[in-house]
C-alpha positions in Angstrom: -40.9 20.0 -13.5 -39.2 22.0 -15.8 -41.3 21.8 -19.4 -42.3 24.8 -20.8 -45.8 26.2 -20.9 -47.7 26.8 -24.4 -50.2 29.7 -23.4 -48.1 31.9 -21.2 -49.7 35.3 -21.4 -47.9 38.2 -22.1 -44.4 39.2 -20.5 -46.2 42.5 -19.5 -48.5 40.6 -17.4 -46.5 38.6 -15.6 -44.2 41.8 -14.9 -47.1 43.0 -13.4 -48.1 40.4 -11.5 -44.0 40.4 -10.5 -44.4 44.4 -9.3 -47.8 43.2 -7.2 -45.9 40.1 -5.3 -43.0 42.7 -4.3 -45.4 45.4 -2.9 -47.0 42.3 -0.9 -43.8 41.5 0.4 -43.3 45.2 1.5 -46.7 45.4 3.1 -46.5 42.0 4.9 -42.5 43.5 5.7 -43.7 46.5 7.3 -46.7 44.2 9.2 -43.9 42.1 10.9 -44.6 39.6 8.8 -41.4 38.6 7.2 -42.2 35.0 7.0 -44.9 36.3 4.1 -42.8 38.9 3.3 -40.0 36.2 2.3 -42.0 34.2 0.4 -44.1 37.0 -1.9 -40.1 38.8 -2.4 -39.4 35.0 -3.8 -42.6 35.3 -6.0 -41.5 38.6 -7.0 -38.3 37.6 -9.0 -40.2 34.3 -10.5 -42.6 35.9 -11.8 -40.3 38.6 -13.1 -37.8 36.3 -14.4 -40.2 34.1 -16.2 -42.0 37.2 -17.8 -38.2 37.8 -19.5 -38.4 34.1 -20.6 -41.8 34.7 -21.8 -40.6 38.0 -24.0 -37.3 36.1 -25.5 -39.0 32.6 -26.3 -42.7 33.0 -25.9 -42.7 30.4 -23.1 -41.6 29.8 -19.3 -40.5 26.7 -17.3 -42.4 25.6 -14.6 -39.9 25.7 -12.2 -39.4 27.2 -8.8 -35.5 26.9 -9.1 -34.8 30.8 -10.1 -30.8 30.3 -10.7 -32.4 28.2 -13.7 -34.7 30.9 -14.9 -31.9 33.6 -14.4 -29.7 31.3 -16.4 -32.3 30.3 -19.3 -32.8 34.0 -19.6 -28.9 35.0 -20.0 -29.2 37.3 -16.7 -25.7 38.5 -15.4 -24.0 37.2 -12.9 -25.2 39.4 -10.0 -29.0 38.5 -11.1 -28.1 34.9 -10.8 -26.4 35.7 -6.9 -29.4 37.3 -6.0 -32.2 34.8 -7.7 -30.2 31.6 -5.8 -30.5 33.8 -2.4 -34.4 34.0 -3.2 -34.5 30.7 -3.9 -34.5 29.4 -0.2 -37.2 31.6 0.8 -39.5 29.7 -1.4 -39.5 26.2 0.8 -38.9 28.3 4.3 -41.6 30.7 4.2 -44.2 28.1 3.1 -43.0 24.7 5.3 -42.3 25.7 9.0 -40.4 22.2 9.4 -37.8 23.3 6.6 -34.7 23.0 7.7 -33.5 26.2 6.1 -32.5 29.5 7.8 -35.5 31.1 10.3 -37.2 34.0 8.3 -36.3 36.7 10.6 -37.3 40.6 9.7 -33.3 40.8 9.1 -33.5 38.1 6.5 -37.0 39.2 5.0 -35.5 42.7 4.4 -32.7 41.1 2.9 -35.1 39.2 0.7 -36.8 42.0 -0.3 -33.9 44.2 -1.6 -33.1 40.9 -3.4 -36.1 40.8 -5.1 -36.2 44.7 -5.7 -33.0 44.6 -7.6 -34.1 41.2 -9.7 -37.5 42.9 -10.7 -35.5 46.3 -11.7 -33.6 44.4 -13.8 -36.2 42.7 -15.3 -37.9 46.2 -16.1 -35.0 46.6 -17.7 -34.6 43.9 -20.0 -38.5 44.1 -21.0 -38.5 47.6 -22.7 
């Protein structure tokens, strides 16, 4: 599904929404929860990355696939790494038959900083 939404909100509020999905995945992080943890990090950088889409075209796909968004949205190369890493957390944090990698606190941490360093950039790009 990748059309493009007509009343998206402002890019603020989706930042903000971006910032309050990575201080869930800390808290669920720091409760042993990395499975959670994994899948808010994931939520993080989409919400993030479409809020830059939102403040360049007024719009946002609805998609899941965050190598898109980082691409629509002209991010550099190291945002891109970072959003296809995410990516995978989306399906194995909500599906416990997925036949991705096992969320362990290892992986949720490294999910975290992902989304940490997607959602500074984002910052970035929205002032």
């Amino acid at each position: 599904m990748m059309g493009a939404a007509g009343s998206a909100g402002s890019a603020l509020e989706w930042l903000r929404m971006g910032r309050r999905n990575l201080r869930a995945a800390k808290v669920m992080l720091d409760l042993g929860l990395a499975d959670m943890a994994a899948f808010h990090a994931q939520q993080a950088a989409e919400f993030v990355l479409k809020a830059v889409q939102i403040s360049k075209s007024g719009r946002f796909s609805r998609t899941h696939d965050l190598p898109s968004l980082a691409a629509k949205v002209s991010a550099p190369p190291r945002i891109v790494r970072l959003a296809s890493l995410l990516t995978a957390a989306y399906v194995s944090a909500r599906y416990p038959d997925s036949v991705g990698p096992k969320i362990t606190r290892r992986r949720g941490e490294m999910y975290l900083d992902a989304a940490r360093r997607i959602v500074r950039w984002g910052r970035q790009e929205l002032r």
